[in-house]
C-alpha positions as CSV (number, residue, x, y, z in Angstrom):
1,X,0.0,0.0,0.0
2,X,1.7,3.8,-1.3
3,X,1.3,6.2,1.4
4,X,0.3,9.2,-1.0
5,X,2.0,12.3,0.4
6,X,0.3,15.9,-0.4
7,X,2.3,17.9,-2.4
8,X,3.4,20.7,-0.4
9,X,4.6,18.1,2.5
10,X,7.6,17.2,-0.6
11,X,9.1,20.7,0.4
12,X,8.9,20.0,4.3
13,X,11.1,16.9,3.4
14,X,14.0,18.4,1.7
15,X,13.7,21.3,4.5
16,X,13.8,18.6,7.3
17,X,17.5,17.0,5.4
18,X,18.3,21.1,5.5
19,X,18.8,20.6,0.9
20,X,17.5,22.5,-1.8
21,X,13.8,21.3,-2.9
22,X,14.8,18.7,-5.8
23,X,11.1,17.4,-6.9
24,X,10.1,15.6,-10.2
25,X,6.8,15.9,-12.0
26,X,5.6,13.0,-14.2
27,X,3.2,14.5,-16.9
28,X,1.5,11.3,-18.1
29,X,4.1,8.4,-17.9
30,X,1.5,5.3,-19.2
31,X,4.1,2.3,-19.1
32,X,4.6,1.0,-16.2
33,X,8.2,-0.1,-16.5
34,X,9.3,3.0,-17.4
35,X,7.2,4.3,-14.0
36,X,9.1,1.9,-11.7
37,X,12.9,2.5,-13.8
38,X,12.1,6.2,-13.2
39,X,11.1,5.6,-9.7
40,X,14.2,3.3,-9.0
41,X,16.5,6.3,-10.5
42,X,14.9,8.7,-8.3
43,X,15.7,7.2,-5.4
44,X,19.0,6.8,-6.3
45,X,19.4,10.6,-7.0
46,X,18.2,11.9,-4.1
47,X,14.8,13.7,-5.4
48,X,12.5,14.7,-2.1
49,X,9.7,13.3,-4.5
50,X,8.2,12.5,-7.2
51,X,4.4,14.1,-8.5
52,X,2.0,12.4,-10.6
53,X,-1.8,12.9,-11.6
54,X,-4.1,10.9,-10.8
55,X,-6.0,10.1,-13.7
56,X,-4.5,9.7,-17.5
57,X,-1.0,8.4,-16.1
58,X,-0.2,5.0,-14.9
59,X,-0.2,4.9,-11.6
60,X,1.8,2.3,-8.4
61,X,0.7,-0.9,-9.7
62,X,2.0,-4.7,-8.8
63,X,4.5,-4.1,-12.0
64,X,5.9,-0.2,-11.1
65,X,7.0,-2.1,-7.9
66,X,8.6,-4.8,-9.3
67,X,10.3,-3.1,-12.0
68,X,11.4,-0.4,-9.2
69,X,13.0,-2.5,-6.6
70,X,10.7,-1.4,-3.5
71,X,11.5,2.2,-4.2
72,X,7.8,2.7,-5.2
73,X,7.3,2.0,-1.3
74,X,10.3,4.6,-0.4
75,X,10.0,7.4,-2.5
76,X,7.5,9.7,-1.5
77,X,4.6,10.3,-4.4
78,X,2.0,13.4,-4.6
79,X,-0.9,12.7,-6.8
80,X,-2.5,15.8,-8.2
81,X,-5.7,16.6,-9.9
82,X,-3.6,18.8,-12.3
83,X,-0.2,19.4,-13.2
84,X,-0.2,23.1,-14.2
85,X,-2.2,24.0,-11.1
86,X,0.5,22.2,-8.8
87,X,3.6,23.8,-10.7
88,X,2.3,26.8,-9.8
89,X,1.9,25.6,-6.6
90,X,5.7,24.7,-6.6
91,X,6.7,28.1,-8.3
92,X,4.4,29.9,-5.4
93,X,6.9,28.6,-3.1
94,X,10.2,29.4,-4.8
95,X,10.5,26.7,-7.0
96,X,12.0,27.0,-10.4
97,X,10.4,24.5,-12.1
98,X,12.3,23.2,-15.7
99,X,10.3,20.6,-18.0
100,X,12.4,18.3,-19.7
101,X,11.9,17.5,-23.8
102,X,13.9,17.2,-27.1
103,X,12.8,20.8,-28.4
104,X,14.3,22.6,-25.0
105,X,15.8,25.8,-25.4
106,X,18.3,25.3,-22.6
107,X,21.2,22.6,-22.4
108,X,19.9,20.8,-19.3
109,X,23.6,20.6,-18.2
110,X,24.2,24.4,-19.0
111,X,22.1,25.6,-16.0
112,X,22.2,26.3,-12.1
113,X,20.5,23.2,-10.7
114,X,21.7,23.7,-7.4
115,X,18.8,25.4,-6.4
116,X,15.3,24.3,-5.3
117,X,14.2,23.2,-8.2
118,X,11.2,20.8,-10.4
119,X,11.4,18.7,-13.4
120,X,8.9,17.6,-15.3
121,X,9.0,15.1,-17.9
122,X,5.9,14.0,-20.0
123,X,4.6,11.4,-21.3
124,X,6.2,8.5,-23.8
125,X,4.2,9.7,-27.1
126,X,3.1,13.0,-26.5
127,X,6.0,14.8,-24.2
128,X,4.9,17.8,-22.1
129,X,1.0,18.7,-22.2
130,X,1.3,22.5,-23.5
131,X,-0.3,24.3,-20.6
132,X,2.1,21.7,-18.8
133,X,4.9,23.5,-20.8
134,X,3.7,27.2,-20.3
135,X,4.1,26.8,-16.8
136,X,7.4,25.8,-16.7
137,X,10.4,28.6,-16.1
138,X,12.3,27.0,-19.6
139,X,12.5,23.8,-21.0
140,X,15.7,21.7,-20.7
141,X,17.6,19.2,-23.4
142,X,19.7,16.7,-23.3
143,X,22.0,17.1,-26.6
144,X,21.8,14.5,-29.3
145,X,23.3,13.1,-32.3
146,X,22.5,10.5,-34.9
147,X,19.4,10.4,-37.0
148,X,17.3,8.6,-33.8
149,X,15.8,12.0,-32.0
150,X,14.4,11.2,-28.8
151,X,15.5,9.2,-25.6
152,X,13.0,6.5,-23.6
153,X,11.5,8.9,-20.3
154,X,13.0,6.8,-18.2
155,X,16.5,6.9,-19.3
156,X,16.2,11.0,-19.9
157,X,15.2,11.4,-16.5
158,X,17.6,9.5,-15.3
159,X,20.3,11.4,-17.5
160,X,19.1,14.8,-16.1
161,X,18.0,13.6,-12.1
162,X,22.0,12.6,-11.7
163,X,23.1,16.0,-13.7
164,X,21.1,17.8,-10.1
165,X,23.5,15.1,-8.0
166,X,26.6,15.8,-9.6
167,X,26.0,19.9,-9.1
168,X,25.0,19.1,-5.4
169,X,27.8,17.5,-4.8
């Protein structure tokens, strides 16, 4: 059984380990392995938590926490109604909140994630959701070459969650 968390109660987290806000917001992640992969990597990287909607996304099934190795059960989730309305939420509170896609106008490498800070990366198909997008501060890259364009979500996020690690420190 997932203990849901309420989203504001991430920041109290990161403020009770004395760190930056490092949260990640899940725009409409639908396959389960890539759910518990980007769950797995979370944990590993330190993020206070993770946000997701509760409708139109997959949510913790059997499957998300198998693939994720229990960190399903460790990582603390927020499920929202909407996505815009809790990025500004997160922004409200001094949150600069980046989304994460292949058109990004900012090398996700390039920029200051030191401070409290929320990705978002959307869904497999679709990407960001464009109010989703309009909210954001910027939208992030991650640099490419070859003739194949886009990375699986769960293997961007974890490119970008350990970029955050490696400028903490």
């Amino acid at each position: 059984m997932i203990n849901y968390k309420d989203l504001l109660d991430l920041l109290d987290i990161a403020k009770a380990k004395n760190e930056p806000p490092f949260i990640l917001i899940l725009d409409g992640i639908e396959d389960p392995h890539n759910f518990g992969a980007i769950l797995r990597t979370a944990f590993a990287a330190g993020v206070h938590g993770i946000v997701i909607r509760k409708a139109r996304q997959v949510q913790v099934t059997d499957t998300v926490i198998k693939v994720s190795t229990g960190a399903a059960t460790t990582v603390p989730i927020a499920r929202v109604a909407n996505i815009a309305e809790a990025i500004s939420k997160l922004k409200d509170q001094g949150i600069v909140v980046k989304g994460v896609e292949i058109d990004g106008t900012e090398v996700y490498n390039n920029i200051d994630l030191k401070i409290p800070i929320a990705l978002v990366v959307g869904s497999e198909g679709k990407g960001l959701a464009q109010l989703v997008k309009k909210r954001c501060d910027g939208v992030i890259r991650i640099p490419m070459k070859g003739k194949i364009n886009s990375l699986n979500a769960s293997v961007a996020t974890g490119i970008v969650l350990f970029e955050v690690l490696r400028q903490r420190g």
